[in-house]
Structure formats: C-alpha cells, structure tokens
KOLFIBA-270688 format. One record per atom (N, C-alpha, C): chain; x, y, z. Coordinates in steps of 0.05 Angstrom, whole numbers. Layout:
% residues N
+------+--------+--------+--------+
: unit :     px :     py :     pz :
+------+--------+--------+--------+
:    A :      X :      Y :      Z :
...
+------+--------+--------+--------+
% end
This chain:
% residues 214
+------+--------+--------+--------+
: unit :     px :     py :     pz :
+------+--------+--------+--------+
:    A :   -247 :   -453 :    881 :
:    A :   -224 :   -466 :    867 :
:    A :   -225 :   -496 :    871 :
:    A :   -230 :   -516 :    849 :
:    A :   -223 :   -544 :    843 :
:    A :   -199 :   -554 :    860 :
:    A :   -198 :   -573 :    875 :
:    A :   -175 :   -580 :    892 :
:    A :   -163 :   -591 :    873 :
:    A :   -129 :   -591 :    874 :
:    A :   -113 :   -612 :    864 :
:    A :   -101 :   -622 :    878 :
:    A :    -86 :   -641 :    869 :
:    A :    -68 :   -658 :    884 :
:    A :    -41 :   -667 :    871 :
:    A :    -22 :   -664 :    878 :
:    A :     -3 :   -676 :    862 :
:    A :     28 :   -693 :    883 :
:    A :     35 :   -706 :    871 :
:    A :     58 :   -726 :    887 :
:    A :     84 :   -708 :    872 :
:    A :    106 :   -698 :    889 :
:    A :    125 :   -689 :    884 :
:    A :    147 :   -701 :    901 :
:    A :    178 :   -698 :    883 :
:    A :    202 :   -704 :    898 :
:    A :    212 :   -675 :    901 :
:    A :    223 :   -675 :    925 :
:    A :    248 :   -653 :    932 :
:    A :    269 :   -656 :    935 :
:    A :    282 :   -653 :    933 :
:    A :    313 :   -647 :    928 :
:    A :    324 :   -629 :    954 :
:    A :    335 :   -635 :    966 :
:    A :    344 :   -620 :    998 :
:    A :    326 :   -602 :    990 :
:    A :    302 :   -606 :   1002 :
:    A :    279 :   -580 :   1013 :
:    A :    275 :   -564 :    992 :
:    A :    281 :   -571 :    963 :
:    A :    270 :   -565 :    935 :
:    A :    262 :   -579 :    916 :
:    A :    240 :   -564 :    904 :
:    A :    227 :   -582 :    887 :
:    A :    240 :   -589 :    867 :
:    A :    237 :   -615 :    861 :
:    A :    258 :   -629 :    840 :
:    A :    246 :   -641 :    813 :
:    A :    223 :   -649 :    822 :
:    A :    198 :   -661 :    800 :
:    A :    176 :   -668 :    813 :
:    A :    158 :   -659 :    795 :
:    A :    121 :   -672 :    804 :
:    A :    124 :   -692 :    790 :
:    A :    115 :   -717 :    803 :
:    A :    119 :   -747 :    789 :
:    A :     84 :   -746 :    779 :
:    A :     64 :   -735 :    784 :
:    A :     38 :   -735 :    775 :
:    A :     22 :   -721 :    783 :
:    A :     -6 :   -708 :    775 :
:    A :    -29 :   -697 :    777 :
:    A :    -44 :   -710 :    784 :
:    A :    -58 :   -703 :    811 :
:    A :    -92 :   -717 :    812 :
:    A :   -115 :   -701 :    816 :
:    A :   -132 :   -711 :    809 :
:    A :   -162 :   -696 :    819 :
:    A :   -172 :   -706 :    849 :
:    A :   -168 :   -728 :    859 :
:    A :   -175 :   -739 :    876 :
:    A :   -150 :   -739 :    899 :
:    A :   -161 :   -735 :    922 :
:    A :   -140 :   -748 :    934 :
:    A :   -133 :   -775 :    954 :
:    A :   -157 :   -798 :    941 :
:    A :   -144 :   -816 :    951 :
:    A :   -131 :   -836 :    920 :
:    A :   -133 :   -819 :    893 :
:    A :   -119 :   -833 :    880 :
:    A :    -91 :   -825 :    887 :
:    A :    -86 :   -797 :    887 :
:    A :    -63 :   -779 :    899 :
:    A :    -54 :   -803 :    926 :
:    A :    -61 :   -812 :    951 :
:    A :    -56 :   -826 :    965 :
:    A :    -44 :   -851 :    958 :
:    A :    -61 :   -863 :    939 :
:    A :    -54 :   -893 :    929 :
:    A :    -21 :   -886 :    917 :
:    A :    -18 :   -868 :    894 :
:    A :      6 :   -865 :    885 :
:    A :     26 :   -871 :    898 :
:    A :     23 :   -844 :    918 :
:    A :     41 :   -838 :    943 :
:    A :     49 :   -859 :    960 :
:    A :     29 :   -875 :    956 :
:    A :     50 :   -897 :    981 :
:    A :     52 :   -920 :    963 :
:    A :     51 :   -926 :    941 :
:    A :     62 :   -940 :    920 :
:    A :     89 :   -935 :    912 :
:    A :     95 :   -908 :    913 :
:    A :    119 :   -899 :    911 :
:    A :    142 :   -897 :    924 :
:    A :    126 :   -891 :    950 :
:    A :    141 :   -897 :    979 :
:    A :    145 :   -925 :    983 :
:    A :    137 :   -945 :    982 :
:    A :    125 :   -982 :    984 :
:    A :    165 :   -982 :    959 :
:    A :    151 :   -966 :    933 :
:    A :    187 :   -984 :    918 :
:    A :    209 :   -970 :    930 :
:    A :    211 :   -942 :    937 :
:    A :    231 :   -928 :    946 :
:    A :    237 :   -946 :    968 :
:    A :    229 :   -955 :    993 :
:    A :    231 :   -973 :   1014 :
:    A :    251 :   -993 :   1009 :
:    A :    247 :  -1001 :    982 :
:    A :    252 :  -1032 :    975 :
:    A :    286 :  -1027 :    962 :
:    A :    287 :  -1004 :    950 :
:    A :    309 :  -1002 :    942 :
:    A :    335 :   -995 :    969 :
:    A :    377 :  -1019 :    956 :
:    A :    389 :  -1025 :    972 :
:    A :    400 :  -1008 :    965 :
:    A :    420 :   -998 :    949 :
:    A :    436 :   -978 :    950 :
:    A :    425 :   -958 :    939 :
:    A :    423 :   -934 :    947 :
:    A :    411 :   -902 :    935 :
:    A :    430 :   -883 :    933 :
:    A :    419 :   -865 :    919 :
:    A :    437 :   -841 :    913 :
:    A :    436 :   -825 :    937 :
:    A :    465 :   -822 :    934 :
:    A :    479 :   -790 :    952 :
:    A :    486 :   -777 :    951 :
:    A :    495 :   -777 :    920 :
:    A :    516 :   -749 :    915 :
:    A :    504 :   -755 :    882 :
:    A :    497 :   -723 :    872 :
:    A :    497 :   -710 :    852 :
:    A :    513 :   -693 :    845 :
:    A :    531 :   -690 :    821 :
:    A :    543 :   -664 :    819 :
:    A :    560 :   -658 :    836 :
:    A :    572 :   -686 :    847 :
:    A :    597 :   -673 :    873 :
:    A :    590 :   -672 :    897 :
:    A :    560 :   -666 :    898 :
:    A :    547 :   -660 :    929 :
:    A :    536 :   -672 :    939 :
:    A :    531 :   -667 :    970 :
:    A :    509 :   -696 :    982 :
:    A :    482 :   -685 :    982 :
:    A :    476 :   -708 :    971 :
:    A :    441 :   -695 :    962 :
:    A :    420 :   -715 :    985 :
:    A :    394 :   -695 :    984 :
:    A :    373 :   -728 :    996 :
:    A :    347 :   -714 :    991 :
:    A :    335 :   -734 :    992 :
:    A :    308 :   -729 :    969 :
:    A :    280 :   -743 :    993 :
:    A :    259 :   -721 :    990 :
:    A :    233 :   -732 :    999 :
:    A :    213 :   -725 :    983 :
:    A :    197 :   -756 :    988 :
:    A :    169 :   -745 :    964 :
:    A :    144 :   -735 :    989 :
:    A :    136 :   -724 :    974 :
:    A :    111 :   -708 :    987 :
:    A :     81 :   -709 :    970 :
:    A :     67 :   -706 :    979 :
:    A :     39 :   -706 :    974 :
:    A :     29 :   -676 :    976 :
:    A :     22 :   -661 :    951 :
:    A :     17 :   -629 :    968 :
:    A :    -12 :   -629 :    952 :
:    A :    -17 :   -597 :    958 :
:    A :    -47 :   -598 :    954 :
:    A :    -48 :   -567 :    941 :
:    A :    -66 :   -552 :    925 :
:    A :    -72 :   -526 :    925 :
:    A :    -90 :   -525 :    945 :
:    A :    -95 :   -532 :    963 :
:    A :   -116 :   -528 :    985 :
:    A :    -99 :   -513 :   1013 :
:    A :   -105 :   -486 :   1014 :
:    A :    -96 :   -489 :   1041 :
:    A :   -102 :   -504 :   1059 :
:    A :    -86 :   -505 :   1080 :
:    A :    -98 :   -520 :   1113 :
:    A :    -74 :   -511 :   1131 :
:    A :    -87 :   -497 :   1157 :
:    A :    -75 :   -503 :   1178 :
:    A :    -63 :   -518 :   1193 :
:    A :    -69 :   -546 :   1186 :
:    A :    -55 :   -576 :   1203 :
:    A :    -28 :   -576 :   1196 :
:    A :    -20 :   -572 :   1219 :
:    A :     12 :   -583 :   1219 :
:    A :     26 :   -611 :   1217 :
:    A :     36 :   -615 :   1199 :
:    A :     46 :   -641 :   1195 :
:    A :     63 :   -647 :   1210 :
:    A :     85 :   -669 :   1213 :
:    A :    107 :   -675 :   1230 :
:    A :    120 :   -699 :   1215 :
:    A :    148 :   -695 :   1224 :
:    A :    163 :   -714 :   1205 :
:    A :    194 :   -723 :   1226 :
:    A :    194 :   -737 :   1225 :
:    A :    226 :   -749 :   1247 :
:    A :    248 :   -747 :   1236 :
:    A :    264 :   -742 :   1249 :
:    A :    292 :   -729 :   1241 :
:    A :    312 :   -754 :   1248 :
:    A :    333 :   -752 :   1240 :
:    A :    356 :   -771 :   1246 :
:    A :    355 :   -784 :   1279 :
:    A :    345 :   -764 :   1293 :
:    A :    346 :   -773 :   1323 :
:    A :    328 :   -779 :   1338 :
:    A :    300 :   -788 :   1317 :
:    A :    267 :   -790 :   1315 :
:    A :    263 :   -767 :   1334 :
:    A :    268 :   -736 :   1335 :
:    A :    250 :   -725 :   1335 :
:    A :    225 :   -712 :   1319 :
:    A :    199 :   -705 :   1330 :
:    A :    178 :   -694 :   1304 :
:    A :    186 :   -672 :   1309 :
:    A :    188 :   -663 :   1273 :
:    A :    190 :   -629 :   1268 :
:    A :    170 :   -630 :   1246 :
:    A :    165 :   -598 :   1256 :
:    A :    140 :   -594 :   1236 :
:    A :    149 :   -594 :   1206 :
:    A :    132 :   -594 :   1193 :
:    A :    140 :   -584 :   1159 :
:    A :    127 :   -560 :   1157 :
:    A :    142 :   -549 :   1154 :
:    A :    125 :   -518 :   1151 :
:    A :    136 :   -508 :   1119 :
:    A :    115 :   -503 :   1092 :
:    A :    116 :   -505 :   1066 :
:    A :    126 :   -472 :   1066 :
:    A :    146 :   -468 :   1049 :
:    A :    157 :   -436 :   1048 :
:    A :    136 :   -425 :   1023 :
:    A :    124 :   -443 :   1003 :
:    A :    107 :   -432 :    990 :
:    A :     84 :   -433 :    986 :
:    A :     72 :   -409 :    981 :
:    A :     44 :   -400 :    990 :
:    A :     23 :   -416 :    968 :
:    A :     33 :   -424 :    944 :
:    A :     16 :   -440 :    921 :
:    A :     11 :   -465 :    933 :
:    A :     13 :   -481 :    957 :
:    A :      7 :   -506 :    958 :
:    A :     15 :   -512 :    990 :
:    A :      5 :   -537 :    994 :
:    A :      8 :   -542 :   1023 :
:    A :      7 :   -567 :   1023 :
:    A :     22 :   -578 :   1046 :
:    A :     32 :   -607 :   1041 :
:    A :     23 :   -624 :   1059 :
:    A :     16 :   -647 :   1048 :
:    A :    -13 :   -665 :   1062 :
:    A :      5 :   -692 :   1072 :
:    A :     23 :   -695 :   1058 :
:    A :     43 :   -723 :   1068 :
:    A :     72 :   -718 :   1066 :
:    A :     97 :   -722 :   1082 :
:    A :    124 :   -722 :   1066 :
:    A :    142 :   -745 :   1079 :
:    A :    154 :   -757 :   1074 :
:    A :    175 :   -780 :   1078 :
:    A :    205 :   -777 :   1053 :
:    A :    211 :   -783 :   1077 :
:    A :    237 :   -800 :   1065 :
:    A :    243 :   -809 :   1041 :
:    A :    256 :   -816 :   1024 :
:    A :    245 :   -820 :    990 :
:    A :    279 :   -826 :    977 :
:    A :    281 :   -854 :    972 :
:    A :    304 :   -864 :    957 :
:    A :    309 :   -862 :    932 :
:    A :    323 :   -864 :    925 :
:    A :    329 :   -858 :    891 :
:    A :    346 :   -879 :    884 :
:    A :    349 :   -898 :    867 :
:    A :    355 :   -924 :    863 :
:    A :    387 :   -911 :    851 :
:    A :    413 :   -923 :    856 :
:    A :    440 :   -912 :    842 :
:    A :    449 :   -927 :    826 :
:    A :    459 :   -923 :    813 :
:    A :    483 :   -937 :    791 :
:    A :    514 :   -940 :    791 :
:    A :    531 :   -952 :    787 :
:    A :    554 :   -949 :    787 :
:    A :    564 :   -965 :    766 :
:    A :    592 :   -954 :    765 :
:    A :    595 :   -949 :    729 :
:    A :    613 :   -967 :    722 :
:    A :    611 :   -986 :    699 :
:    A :    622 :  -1006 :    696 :
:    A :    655 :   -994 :    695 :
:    A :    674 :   -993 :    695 :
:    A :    698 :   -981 :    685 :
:    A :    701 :   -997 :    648 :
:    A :    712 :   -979 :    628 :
:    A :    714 :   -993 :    608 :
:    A :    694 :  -1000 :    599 :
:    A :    666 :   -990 :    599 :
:    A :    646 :   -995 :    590 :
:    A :    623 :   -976 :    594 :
:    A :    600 :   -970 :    585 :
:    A :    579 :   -950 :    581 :
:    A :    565 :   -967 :    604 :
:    A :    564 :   -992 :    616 :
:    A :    541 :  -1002 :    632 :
:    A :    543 :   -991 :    664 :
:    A :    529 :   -983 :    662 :
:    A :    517 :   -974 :    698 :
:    A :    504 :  -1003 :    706 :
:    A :    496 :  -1002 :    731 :
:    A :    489 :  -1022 :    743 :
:    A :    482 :  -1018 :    774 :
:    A :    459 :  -1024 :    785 :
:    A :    453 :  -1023 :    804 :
:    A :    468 :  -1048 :    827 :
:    A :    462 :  -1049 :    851 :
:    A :    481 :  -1063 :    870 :
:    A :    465 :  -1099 :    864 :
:    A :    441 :  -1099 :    857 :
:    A :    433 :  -1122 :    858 :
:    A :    441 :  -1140 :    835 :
:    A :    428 :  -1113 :    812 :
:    A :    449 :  -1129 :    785 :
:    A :    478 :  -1143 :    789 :
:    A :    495 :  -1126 :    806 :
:    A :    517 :  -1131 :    804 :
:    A :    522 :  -1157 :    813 :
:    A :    497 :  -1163 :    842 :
:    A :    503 :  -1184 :    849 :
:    A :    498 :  -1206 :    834 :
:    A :    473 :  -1199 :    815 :
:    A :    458 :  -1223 :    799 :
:    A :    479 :  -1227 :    773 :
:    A :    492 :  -1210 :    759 :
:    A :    511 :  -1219 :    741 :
:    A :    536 :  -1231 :    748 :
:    A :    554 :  -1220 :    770 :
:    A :    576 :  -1226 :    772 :
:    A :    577 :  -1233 :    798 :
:    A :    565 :  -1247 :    817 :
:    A :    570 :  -1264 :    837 :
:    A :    561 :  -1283 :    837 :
:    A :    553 :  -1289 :    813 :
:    A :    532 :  -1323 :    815 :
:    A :    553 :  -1343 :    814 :
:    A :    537 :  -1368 :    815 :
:    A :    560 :  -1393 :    811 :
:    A :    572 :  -1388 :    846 :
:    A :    584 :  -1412 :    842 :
:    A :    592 :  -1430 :    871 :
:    A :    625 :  -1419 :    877 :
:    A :    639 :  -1406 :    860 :
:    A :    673 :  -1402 :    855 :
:    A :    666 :  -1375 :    882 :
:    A :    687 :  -1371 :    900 :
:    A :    691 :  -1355 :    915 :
:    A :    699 :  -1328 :    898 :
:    A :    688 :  -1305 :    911 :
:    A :    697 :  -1283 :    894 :
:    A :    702 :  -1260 :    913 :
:    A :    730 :  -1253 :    909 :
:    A :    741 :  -1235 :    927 :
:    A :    736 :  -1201 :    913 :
:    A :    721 :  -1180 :    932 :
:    A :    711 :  -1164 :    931 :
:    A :    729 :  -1138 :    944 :
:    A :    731 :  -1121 :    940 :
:    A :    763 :  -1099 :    958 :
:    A :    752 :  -1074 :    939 :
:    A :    759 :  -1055 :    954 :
:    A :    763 :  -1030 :    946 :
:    A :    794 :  -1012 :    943 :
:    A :    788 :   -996 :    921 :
:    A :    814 :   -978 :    910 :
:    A :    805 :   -945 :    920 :
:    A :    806 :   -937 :    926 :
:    A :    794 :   -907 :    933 :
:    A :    766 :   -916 :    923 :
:    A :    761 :   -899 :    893 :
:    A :    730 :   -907 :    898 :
:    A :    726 :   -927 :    878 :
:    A :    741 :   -952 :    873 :
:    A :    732 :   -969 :    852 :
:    A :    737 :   -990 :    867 :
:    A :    715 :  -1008 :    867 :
:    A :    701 :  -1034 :    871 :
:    A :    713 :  -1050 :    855 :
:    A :    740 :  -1074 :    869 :
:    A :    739 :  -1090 :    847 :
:    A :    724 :  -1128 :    854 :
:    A :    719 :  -1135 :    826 :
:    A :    709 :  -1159 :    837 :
:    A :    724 :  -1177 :    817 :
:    A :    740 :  -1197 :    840 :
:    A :    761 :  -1217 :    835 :
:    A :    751 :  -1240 :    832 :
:    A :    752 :  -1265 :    801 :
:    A :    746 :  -1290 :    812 :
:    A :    762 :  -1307 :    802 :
:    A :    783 :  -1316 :    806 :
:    A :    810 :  -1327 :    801 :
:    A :    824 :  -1313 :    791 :
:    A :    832 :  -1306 :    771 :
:    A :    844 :  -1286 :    754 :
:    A :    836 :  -1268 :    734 :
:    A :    808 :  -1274 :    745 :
:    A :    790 :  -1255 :    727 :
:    A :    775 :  -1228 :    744 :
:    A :    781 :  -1199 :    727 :
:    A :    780 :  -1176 :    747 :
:    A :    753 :  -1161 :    735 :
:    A :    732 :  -1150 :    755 :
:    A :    717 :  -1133 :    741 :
:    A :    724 :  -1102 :    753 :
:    A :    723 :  -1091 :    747 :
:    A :    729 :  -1059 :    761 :
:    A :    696 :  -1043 :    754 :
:    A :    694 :  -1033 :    779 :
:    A :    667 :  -1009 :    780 :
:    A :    677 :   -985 :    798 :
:    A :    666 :   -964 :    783 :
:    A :    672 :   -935 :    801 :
:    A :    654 :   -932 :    802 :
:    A :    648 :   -917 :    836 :
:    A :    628 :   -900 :    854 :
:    A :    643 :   -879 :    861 :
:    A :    621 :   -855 :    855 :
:    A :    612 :   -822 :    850 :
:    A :    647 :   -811 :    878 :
:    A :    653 :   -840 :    891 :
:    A :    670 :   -814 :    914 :
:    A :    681 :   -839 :    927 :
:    A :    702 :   -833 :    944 :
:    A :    714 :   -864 :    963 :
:    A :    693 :   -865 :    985 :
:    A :    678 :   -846 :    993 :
:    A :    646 :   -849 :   1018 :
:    A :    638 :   -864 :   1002 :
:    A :    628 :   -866 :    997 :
:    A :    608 :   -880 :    967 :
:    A :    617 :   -902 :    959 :
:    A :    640 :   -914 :    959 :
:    A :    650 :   -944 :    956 :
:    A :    650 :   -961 :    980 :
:    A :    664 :   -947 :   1001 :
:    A :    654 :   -950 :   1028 :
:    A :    622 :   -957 :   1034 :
:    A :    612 :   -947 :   1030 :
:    A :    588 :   -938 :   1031 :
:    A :    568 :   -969 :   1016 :
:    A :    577 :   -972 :    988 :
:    A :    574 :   -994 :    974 :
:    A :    585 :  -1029 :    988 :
:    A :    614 :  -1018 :    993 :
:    A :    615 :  -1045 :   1005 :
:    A :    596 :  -1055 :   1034 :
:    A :    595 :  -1036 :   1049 :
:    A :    581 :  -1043 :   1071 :
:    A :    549 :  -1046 :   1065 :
:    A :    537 :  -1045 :   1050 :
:    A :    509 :  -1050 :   1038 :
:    A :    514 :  -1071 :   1022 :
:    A :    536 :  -1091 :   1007 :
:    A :    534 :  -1105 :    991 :
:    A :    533 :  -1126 :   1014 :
:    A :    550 :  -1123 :   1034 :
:    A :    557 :  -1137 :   1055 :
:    A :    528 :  -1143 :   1072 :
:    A :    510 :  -1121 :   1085 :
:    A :    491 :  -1135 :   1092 :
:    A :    469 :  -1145 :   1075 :
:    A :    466 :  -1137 :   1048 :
:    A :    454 :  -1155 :   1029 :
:    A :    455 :  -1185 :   1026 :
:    A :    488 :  -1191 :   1024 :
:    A :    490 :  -1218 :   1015 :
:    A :    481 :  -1225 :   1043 :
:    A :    487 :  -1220 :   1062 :
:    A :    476 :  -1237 :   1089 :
:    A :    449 :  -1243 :   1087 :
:    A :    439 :  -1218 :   1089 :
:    A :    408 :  -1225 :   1085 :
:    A :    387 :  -1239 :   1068 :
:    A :    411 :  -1238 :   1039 :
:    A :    396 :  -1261 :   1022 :
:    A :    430 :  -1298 :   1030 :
:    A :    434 :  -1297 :   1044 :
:    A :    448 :  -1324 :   1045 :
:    A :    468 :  -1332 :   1028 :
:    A :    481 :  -1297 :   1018 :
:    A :    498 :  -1309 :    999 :
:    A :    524 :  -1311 :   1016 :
:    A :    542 :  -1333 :   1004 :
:    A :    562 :  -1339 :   1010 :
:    A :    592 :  -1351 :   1004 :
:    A :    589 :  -1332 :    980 :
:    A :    609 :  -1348 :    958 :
:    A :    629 :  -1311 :    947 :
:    A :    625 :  -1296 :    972 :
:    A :    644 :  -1267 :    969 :
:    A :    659 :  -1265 :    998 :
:    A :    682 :  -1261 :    983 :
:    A :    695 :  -1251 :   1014 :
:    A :    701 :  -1218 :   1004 :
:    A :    697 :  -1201 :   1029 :
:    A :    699 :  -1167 :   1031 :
:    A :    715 :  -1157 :   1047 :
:    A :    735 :  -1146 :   1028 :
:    A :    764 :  -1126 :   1042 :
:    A :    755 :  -1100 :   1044 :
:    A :    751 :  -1088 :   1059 :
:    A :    747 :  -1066 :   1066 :
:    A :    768 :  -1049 :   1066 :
:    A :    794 :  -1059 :   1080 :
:    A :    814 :  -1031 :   1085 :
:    A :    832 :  -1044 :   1063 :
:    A :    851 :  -1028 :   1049 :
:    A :    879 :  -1040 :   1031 :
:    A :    900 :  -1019 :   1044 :
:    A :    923 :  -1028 :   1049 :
:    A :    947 :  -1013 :   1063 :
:    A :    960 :  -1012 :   1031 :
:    A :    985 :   -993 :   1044 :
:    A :    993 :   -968 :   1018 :
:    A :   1008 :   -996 :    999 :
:    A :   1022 :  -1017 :   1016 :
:    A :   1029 :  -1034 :   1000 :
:    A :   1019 :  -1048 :    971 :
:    A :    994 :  -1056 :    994 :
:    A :    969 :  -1074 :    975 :
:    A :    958 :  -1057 :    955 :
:    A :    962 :  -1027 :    962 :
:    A :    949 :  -1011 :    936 :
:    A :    974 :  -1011 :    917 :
:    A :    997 :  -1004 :    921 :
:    A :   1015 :  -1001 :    904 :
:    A :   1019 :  -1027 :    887 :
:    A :   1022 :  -1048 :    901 :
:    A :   1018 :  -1082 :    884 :
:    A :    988 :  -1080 :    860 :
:    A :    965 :  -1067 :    876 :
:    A :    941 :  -1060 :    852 :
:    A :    947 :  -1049 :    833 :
:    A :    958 :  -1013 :    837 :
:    A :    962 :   -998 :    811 :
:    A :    985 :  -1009 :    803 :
:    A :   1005 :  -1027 :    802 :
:    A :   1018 :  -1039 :    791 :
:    A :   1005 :  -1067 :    770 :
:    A :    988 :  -1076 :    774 :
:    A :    983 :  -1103 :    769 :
:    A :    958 :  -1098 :    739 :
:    A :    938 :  -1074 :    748 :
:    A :    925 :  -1063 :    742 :
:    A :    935 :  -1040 :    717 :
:    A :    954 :  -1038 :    713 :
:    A :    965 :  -1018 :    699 :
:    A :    973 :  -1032 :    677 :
:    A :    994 :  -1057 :    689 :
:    A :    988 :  -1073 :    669 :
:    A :    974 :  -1086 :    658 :
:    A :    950 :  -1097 :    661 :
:    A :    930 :  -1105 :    648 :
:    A :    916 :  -1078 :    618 :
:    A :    928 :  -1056 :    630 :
:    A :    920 :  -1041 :    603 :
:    A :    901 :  -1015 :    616 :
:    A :    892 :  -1023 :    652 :
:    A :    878 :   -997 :    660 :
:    A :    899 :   -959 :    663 :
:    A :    889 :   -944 :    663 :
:    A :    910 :   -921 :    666 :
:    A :    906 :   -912 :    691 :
:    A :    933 :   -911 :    704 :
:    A :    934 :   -914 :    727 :
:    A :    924 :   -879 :    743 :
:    A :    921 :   -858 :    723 :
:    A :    906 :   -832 :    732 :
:    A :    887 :   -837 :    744 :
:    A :    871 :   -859 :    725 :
:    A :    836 :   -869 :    728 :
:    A :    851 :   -879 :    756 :
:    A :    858 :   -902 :    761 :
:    A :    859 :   -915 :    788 :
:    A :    869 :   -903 :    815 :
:    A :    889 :   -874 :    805 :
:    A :    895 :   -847 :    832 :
:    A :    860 :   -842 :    841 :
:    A :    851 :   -829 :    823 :
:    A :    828 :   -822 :    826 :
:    A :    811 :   -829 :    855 :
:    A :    799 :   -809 :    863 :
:    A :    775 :   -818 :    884 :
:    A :    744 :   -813 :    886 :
:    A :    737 :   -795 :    860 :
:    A :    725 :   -780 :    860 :
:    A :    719 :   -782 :    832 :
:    A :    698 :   -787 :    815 :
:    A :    679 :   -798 :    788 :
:    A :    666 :   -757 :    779 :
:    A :    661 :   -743 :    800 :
:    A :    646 :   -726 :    791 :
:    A :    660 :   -696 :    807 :
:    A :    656 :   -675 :    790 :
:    A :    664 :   -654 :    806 :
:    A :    644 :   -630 :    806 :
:    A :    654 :   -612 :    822 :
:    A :    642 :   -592 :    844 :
:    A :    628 :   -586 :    818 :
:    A :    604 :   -576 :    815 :
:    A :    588 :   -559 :    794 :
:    A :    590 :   -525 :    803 :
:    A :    578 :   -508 :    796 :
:    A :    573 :   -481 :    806 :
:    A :    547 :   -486 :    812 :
:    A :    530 :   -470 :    837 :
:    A :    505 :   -470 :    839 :
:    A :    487 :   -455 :    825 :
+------+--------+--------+--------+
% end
C-alpha cells in the first residue's frame, strides 16, 4: 500500500476537516508547520461554536501504521500519549491549533477580527474609551459609539483582556479599558443606548448563539 499523508483539524478529539493530501511526507511536514507558524500568530480565537466550548488540533496522520507513541502536553505540561481510536490512519504530529474569530458588528453584516478592530477604529491620537455590556463591546470616542457582540459575556471578557495585552504589546495608547460596569452604569447604558435607536432585548442579551442538539 502507497503511503499517504494528509494534515487534518479536529474538533474536541474529532475530525473536523482534512485541510490537504500528500504523497510525501516532508511536503505533508512543510504544510503542517506552516499552518501551525499562522495559527501561532493569531490573537483572539474561537471558543465557542453553536453555544459550546470548542478547541481544535491539527494533526499530521498517515495510512501507515506505526507503533511510536506520540506525546502531547496538557494544560499542566504534562506528556500524554495520543493514542488514535481509528484503525484507518495513525498520527505522526498533533498540536494545538487556533482558529482566527470574528465578532459581529451590531447593526451591520461586518464581522471583524480583534486586529481589524484595532486598525479601523482605534487609530488617530483622540482617546477611546472601551467597556463591556454583558457580551457587547462598546467603543466610545467622544460621542461617537460603535457596538460589537461576542458569541457569550466569557467571550467579551475574554476579548477585552486580549485587546488589553495586545495594545500593550504593540504601544498602543490612545484606549482606556473598563472591565467591570455596576448595575447603575448599566442601567444609565440601556438607557442612553435605547435611545439612540438600539433595542434594548438586543442589549439584555448575553449570549449571540444558542444550545444546538447534538
């Protein structure tokens, strides 16, 4: 039997997509850590699909059997083996594997990743005040408001504290970041906000996506 090779994502410990076919496997290699090299690079990633917390690793498998046990580090760097549940293939590399996210303009079809966001609407020298609503991101620059929802209030949370060590790391310095709002400061929001024409259901909200069936 002709060896193959192919680079696949999983999906919590299922297969999710073969990103390609090889005959070789150091073209199979080159891929693989090309892929791993952009996944690396990406700041905010997906966590939740469909309601749920998801996490994704790409792997390198083979139709070749082999006995070699792989090993892979866990949250608390220990090595655990990978041991493949199926008998069609056997797996030669697996890591960790990001998936680049979006979040959703409110009032608009545009998604937008965390960098975009920074490169459209935090440029210029004007201070811009940044706060969260359950799960909507707003970004303040005098009296001008942009609103974004993320998939869950973890997930906005989640967003501000990554936007936060981003701008540090690239030197930006023209955002200030509220993290907590007391029941006051939210009620002054869905008040202020309601008037401007948003519906204040949308702004109860915490949560963009719901439970699917499996």
């Amino acid at each position: 039997m002709d060896k193959k090779y192919s680079v696949v994502v999983f999906k919590n410990k299922k297969l999710r997509k073969i990103l390609k076919r090889f005959k070789t496997k150091d073209g199979a290699n080159k891929f693989y850590e090309k892929k791993l090299s952009d996944s690396n690079s990406i700041i905010f990633d997906k966590k939740i699909e469909n309601g749920r917390a998801v996490y994704f690793e790409l792997a390198l498998i083979s139709n070749e059997k082999s006995d070699d046990i792989i090993y892979k580090s866990d949250d608390l760097g220990r090595n655990i083996p990978v041991i493949s549940e199926n008998d069609n293939f056997s797996i030669k590399k697996i890591a960790d594997f990001k998936l680049i996210e979006k979040i959703q303009k409110i009032n608009s079809q545009e998604k937008l990743t965390l960098v975009q966001i920074v490169n459209s609407y935090l440029k210029g020298n004007s201070i811009k005040l940044i706060s969260k609503l359950n799960n909507k991101i707003i970004i303040q620059d005098d009296d001008s408001f942009i609103l974004f929802s993320c998939k869950s209030n973890d997930d906005a949370d989640r967003f501000i504290s990554t936007l936060e060590d981003y701008l540090l790391n690239t030197n930006k310095k023209n955002a200030i970041l509220v993290r907590d709002t007391d029941i006051a400061q939210k009620k002054y929001l869905y008040d202020m906000f309601e008037k401007l024409g948003y519906s204040r259901d949308m702004l109860y909200r915490v949560s963009t996506t719901h439970l699917k069936q499996k």
